[in-house]
C-alpha positions in Angstrom: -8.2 -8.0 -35.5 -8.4 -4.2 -34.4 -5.9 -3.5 -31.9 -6.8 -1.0 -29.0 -4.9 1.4 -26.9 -5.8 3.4 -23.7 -6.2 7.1 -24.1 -3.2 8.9 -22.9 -2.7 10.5 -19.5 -3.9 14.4 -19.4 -0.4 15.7 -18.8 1.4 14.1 -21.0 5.5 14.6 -20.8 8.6 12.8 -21.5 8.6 9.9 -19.2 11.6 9.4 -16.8 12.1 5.7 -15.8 13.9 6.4 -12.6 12.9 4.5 -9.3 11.6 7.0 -7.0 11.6 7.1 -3.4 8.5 8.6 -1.5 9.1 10.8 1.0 6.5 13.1 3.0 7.5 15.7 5.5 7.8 13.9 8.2 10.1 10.8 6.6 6.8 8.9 6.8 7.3 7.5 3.3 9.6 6.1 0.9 7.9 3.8 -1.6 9.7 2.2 -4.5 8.0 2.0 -7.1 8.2 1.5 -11.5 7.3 3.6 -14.1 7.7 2.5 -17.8 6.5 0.5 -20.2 7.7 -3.4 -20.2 10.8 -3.4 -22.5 12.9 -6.1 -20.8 14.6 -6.8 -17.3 17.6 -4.6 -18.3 15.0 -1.5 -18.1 14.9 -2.5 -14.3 18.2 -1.9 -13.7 18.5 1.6 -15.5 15.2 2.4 -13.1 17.2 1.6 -10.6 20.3 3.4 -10.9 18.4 6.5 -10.0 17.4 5.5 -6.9 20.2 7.8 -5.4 21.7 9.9 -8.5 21.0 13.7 -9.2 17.9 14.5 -11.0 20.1 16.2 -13.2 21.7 12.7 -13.8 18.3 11.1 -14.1 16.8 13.5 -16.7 20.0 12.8 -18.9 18.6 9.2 -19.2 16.2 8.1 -22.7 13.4 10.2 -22.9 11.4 7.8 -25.3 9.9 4.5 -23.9 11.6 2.0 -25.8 8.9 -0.4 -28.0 8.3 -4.0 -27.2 6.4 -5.9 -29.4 3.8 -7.6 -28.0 4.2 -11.8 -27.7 1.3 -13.7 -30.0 1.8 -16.2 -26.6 0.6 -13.5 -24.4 -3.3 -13.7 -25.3 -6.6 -14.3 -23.0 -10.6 -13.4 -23.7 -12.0 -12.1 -20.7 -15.6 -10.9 -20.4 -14.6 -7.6 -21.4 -13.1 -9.0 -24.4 -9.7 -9.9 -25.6 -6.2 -8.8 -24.5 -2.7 -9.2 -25.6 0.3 -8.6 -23.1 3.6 -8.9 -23.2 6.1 -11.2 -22.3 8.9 -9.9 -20.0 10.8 -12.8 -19.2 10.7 -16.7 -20.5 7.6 -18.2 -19.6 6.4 -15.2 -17.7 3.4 -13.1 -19.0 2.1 -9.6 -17.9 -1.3 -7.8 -18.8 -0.5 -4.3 -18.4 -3.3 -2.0 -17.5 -6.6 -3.8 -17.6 -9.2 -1.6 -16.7 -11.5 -3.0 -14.0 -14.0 -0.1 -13.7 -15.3 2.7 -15.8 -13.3 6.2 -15.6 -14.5 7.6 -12.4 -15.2 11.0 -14.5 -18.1 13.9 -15.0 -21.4 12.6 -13.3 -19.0 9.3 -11.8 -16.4 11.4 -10.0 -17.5 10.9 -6.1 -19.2 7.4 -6.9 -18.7 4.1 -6.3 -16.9 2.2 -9.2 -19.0 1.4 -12.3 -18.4 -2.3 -13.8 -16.1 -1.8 -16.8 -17.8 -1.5 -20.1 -16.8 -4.4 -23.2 -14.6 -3.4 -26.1 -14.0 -4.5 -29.5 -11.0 -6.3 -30.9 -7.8 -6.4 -28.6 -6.9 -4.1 -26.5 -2.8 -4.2 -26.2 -2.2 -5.0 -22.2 1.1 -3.9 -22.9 1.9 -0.5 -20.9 0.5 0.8 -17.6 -2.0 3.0 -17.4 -1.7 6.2 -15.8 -1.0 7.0 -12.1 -4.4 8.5 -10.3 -4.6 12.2 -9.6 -2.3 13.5 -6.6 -0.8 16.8 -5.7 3.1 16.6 -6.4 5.0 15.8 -2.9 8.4 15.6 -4.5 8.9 12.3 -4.5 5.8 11.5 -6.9 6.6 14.1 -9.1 6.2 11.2 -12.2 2.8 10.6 -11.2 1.7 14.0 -11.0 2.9 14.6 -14.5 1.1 11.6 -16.1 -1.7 11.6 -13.9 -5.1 10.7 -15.4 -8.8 10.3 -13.9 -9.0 7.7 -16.2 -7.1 5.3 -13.6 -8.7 2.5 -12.6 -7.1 -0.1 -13.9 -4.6 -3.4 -12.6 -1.8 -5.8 -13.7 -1.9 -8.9 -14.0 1.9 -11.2 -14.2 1.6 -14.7 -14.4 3.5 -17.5 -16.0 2.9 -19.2 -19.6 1.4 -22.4 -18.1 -0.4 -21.4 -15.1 -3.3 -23.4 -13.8 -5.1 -22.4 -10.0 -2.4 -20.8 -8.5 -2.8 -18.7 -5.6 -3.2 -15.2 -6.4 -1.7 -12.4 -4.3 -3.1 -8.7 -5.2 -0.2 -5.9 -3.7 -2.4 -2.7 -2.7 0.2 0.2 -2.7 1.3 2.9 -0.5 1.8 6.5 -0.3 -0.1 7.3 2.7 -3.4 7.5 0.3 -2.4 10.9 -0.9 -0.1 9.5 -3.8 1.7 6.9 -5.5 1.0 4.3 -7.8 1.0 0.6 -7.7 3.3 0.2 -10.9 5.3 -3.2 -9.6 7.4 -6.3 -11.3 5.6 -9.4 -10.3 8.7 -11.2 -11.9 10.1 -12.3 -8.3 7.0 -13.8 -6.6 5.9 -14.9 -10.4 8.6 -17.4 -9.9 7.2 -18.7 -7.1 4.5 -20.3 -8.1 1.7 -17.2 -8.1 -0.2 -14.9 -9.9 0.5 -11.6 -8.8 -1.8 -8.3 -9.2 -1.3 -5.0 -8.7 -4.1 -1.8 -8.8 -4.7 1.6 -8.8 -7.5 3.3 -6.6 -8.3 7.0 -6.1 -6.1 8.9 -3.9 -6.8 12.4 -1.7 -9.7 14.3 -2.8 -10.9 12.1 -5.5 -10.9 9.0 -3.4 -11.9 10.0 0.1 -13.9 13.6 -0.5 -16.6 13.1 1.7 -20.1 16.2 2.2 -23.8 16.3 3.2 -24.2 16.9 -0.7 -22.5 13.7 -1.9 -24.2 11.5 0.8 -27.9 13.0 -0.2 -27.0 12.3 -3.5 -25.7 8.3 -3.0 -28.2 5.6 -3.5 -26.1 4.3 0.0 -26.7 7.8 1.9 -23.3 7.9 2.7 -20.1 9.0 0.5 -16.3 9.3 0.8 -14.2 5.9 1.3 -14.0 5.7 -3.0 -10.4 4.5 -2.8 -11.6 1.3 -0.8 -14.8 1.0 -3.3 -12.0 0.8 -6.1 -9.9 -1.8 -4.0 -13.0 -4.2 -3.5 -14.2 -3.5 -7.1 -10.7 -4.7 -8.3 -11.1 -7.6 -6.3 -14.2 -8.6 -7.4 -12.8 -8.1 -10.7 -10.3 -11.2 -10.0 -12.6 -13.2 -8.3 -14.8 -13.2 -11.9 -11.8 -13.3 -14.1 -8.6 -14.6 -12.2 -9.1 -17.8 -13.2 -8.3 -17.1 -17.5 -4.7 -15.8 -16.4 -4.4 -19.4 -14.3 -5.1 -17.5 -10.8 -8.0 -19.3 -8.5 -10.1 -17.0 -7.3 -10.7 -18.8 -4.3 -7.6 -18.0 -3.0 -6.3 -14.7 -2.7 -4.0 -13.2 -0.3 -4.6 -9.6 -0.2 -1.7 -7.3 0.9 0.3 -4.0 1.2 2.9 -1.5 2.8 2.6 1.4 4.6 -1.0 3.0 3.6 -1.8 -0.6 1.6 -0.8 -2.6 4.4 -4.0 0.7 6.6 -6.0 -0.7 3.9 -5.8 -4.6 3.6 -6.5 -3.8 7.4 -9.6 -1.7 6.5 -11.1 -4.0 3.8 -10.6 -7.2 6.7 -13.5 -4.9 8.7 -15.7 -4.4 5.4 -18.6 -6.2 4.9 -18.2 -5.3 1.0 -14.9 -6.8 1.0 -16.3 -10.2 2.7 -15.7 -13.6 0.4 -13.4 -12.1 -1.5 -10.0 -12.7 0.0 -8.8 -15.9 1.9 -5.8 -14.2 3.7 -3.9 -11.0 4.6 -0.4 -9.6 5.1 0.2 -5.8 6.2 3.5 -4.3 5.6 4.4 -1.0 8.6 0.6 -0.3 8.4 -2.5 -1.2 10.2 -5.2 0.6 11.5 -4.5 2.0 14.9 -1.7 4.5 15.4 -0.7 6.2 12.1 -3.5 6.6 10.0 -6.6 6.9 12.2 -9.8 5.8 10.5 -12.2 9.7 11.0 -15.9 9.5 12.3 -18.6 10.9 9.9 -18.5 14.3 11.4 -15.2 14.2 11.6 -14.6 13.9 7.8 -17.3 16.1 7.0 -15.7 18.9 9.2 -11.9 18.2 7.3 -13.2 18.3 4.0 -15.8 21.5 4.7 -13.0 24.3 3.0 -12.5 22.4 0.5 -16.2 22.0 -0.7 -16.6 25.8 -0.3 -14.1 27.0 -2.5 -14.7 23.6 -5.1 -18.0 25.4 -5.8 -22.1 25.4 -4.4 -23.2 22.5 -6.4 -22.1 19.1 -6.7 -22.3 19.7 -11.1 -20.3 22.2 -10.5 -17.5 20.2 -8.7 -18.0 17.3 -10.9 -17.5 20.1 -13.8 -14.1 21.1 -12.8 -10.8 19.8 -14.4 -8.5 17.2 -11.9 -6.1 19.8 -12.4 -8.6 22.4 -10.8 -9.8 20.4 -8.0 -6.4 19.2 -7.2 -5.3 23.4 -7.3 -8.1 24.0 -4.8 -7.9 21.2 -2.4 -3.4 22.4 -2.1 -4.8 26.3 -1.0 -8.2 24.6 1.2 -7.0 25.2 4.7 -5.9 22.4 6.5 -8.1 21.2 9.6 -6.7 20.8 13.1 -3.5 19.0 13.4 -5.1 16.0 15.4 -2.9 13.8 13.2 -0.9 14.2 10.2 -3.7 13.3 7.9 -6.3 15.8 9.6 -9.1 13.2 9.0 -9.1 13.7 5.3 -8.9 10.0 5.0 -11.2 6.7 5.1 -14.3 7.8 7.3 -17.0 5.6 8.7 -19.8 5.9 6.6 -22.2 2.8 7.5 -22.0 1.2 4.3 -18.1 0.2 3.5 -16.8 0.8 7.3 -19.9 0.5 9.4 -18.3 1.2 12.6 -14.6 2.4 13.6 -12.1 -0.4 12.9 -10.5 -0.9 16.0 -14.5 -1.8 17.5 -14.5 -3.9 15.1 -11.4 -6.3 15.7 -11.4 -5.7 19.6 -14.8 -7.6 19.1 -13.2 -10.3 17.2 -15.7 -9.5 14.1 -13.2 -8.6 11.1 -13.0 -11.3 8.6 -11.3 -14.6 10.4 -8.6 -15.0 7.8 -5.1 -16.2 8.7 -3.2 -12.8 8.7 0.7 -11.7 9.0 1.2 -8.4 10.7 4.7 -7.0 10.6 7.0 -3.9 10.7 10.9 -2.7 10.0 12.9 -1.9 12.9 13.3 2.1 12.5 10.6 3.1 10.7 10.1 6.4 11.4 13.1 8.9 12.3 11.8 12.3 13.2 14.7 15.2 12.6 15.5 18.1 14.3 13.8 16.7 17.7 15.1 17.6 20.8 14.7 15.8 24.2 12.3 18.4 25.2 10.2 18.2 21.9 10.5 14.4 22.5 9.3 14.5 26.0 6.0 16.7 25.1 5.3 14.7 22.2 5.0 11.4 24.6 3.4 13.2 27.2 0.9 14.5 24.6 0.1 10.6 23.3 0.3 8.9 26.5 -0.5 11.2 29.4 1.7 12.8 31.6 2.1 9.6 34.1 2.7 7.4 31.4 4.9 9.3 29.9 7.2 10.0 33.2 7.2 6.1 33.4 9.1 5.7 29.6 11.4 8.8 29.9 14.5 7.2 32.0 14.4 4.5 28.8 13.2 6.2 25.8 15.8 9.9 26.3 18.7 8.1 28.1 19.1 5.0 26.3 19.4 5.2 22.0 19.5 2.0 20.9 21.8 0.5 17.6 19.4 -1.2 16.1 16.1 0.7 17.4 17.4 4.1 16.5 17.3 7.5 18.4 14.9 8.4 21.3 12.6 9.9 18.7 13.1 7.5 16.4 12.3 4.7 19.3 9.2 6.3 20.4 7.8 7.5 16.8 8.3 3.8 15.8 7.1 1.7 18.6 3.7 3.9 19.3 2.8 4.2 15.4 4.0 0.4 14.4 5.9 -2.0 17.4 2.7 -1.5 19.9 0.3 -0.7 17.5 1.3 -4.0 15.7 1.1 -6.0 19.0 -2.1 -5.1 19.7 -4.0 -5.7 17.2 -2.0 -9.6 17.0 -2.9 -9.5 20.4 -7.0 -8.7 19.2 -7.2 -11.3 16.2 -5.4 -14.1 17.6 -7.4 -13.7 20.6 -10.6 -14.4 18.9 -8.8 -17.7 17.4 -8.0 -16.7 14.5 -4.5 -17.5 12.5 -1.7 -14.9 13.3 1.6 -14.4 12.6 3.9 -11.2 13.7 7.4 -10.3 12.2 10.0 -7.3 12.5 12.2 -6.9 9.8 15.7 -5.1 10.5 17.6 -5.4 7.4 18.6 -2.5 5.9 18.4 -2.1 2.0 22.4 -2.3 0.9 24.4 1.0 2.0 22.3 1.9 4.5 22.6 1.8 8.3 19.2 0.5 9.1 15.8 -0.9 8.3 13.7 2.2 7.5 9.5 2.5 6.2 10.2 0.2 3.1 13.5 -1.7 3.4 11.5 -4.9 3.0 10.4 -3.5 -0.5 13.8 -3.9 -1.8 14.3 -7.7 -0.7 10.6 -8.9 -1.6 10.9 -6.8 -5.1 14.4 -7.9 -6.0 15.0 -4.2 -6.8 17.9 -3.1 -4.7 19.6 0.8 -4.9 21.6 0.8 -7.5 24.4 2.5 -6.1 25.1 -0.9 -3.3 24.9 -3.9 -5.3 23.3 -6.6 -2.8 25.8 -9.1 -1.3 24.7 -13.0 -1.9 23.2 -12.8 1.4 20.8 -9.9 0.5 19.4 -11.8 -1.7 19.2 -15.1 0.2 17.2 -12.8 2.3 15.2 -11.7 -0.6 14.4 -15.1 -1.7 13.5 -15.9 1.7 10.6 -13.5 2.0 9.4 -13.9 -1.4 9.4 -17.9 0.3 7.1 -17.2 3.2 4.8 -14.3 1.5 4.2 -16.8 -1.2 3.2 -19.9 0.6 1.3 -17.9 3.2 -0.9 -17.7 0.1 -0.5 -21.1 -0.6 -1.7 -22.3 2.1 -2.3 -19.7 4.6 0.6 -20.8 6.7 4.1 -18.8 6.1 6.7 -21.4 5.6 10.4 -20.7 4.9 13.8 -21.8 6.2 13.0 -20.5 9.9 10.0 -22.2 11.7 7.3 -19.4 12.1 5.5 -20.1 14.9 1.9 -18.7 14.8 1.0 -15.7 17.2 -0.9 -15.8 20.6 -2.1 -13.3 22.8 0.4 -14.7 25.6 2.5 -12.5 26.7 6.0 -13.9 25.3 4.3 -15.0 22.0 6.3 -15.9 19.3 7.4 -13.6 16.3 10.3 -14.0 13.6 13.0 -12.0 13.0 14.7 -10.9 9.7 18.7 -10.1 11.2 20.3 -6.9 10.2 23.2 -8.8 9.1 23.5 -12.3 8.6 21.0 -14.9 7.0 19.7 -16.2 10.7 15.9 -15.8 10.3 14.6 -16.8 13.6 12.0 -17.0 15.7 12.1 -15.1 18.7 10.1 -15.8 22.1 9.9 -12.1 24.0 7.1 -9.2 24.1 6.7 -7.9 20.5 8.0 -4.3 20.8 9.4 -4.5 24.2 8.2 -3.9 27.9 7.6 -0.5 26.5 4.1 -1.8 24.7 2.5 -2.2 27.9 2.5 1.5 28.9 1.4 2.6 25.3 -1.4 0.2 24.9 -4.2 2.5 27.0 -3.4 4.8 24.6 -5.0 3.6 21.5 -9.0 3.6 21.6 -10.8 0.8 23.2 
């Protein structure tokens, strides 16, 4: 039987297998993620050992991907045709970089995703495929090395004997700008669930958005081609799930930081409708960080950039990923309204009809049973005086409102909450912005569950943007081994994320009592210290909430 490979990424260098965190200017990110080819569980540990070691340290580590044979165990036939994976660890199988769309390239870069074409013979599920294009940040500098157009493509771990499990897809962050979604599923594997995770354009190539491309769509509209590959992927496991032992008829969907924006975005999409039977959103959601841009709003971001990418669409479409990614760096930014500057999803009538936050305060996103949750510092602005601090609140808030915080928020740091800046960054982009949108869809009846998490990953002081990674993963920093009770912790969340798909109800050692829009509902609480999960009976994010909430839209 022929075997296959995938082409090779278009910059092609020696691959460094260090665990990255991701980090954008404004500490807004720091995403754990894996880059290497399967070659056993001790290959987990080396990634990890760079979590906090020199690069000069990391780039004295093996600059050759070690083989691993294929298993003849690890064989399905899907529709596309047959596949051989790998087998990782007893009894557990993983299908490596299964392409679930044609490459979005030439006359297809700017479209929605094309249904993957068949092949002949097996095509060897035994590697990732490559990260999608993205300018280098620093702490993606892997991705933007292997990088390839040719992206679109998901894993698939499940175990030998699997029959209808639950499936739960991981839709990764990086603030849609970068990253990857290269992640064991050996921890939640072993917990009786298939587990998925894709890739989906980033930046330019998954949210451009011009008059041009939206004459040209059969839709009328363009931009949002990140989401289109998210629900493509996912109608991708509804039709083949079930040959890997998954049931497609339930599937949780859910993410962190810009995933956990996204599972929130697809819950408003009529596209994504059907194809998911609960959610879970990790320090994201759609008010507060990562605004969702109007038409003319996107159109008027992305305007430099389709000037200098050329005066045709064939033209743009002609240019290299290395090109386009060159010009959209130099474009000028648009106005600072929000970090992102609107270059982001957009409603465009067709995947978003209307602005997500209409959407839910209506009580019309898809009903599905849905945890919302956030870590306890995520966001810790530096170099931020009082001053800065008190503009920045009066800026978001209003001037009264802001008066009305500033005896708590610049005289009062708090140990577990962090700094003033910290406090106020945190609450208004996650605490409040969380509790609002709990407040919306358990309003409307619909199942609800709210958690903070404030452990912090082993040597570290607090829960920052992605603590929970390390505990739901099982990857901890290899420079603090994790006590017995950091992973009693771990196991514990892998516990409730794993029968909320079960059964859409999060069960663990801790009641968790479902969310109401009362105003001392119920949320749990993963302890700093200690192995106390509780449930906790105050106002989600504090009295503070109640002065921020007229600031998000209505």
């Amino acid at each position: 039987m022929q075997a296959l490979r995938r082409i090779p990424a278009q910059n092609p260098e020696s691959p460094n297998p260090c665990t990255h965190y991701e980090v954008d200017a404004t500490n807004r990110e720091r995403q754990p993620s894996i880059r290497r080819d399967m070659h056993g569980i001790l290959g987990f540990a080396l990634s990890l050992a760079c979590l906090f070691l020199t690069p000069a340290l990391c780039a004295a580590q093996p600059q050759s991907k070690p083989a691993y044979a294929p298993t003849p165990k690890a064989r399905v036939t899907i529709a596309q045709g047959a596949l051989e994976g790998t087998e990782p660890a007893p009894g557990i199988f993983a299908y490596l970089g299964i392409p679930f769309a044609q490459p979005p390239v030439g006359n297809l870069r700017w479209r929605a995703p094309q249904p993957p074409k068949p092949w002949h013979g097996t095509l060897l599920a035994d590697s990732h495929g490559a990260p999608c294009p993205q300018l280098d940040e620093g702490w993606n500098h892997w991705d933007t090395l292997h990088y390839s157009e040719n992206c679109l493509h998901l894993d698939v771990w499940t175990s030998a004997h699997a029959r209808n499990l639950p499936v739960m897809v991981y839709i990764h962050g990086g603030s849609n700008l970068a990253g990857d979604g290269f992640s064991s599923g050996l921890p939640l594997v072993t917990h009786g669930v298939v587990f998925v995770t894709i890739e989906y354009r980033l930046d330019i190539f998954g949210f451009y958005r011009t008059a041009a491309l939206d004459k040209a769509s059969a839709h009328h509209t363009s931009g949002d081609y990140g989401l289109l590959d998210q629900i493509a992927a996912l109608q991708w496991i509804h039709n083949n799930i079930a040959r890997f032992g998954g049931n497609p008829n339930k599937v949780m969907i859910f993410g962190q930081s810009a995933g956990a924006v996204d599972t929130g975005l697809l819950l408003t999409s009529p596209l994504a409708r059907g194809l998911f039977t609960s959610a879970l959103e990790e320090s994201g959601q759609v008010l507060g960080l990562m605004p969702t841009a109007t038409k003319s709003e996107s159109e008027i971001a992305w305007a430099p950039v389709s000037r200098a990418l050329g005066p045709t669409l064939a033209a743009q479409r002609a240019l290299t990923a290395a090109q386009v990614l060159a010009i959209d760096k130099q474009a000028p930014l648009p106005p600072p309204v929000t970090w992102w500057g609107y270059r982001g999803a957009s409603v465009n009538g067709w995947v978003l009809p209307q602005m997500p936050w209409r959407v839910y305060q209506a009580g019309k996103e898809d009903p599905v049973p849905l945890i919302l949750g956030t870590n306890a510092r995520e966001i810790v602005p530096t170099g931020q005086t009082s001053r800065q601090l008190a503009h920045v609140m009066a800026e978001t808030l209003g001037y009264k409102a802001a008066a009305r915080l500033d005896a708590d928020y610049l005289n009062h740091p708090s140990p577990l909450l962090g700094s003033p800046s910290a406090r106020f960054a945190t609450d208004h982009d996650f605490h409040c912005a969380i509790r609002l949108l709990a407040n919306w869809h358990a309003a409307h009846g619909y199942p609800t569950w709210v958690y903070r998490f404030d452990r912090p990953d082993p040597g570290q002081t607090s829960a920052f943007h992605t603590s929970e990674l390390f505990y739901l993963l099982n990857f901890f920093p290899g420079h603090a081994k994790p006590t017995p009770q950091d992973l009693r912790i771990g196991r514990d969340l892998d516990l409730y994320w794993s029968s909320f798909a079960k059964t859409g109800v999060p069960t663990g050692p801790a009641a968790w009592p479902r969310y109401t829009a009362a105003q001392h509902a119920p949320w749990l609480d993963i302890p700093k210290s200690g192995t106390d999960i509780h449930a906790v009976h105050a106002p989600f994010g504090g009295e503070a909430c109640a002065i921020m909430d007229p600031s998000y839209p209505k």
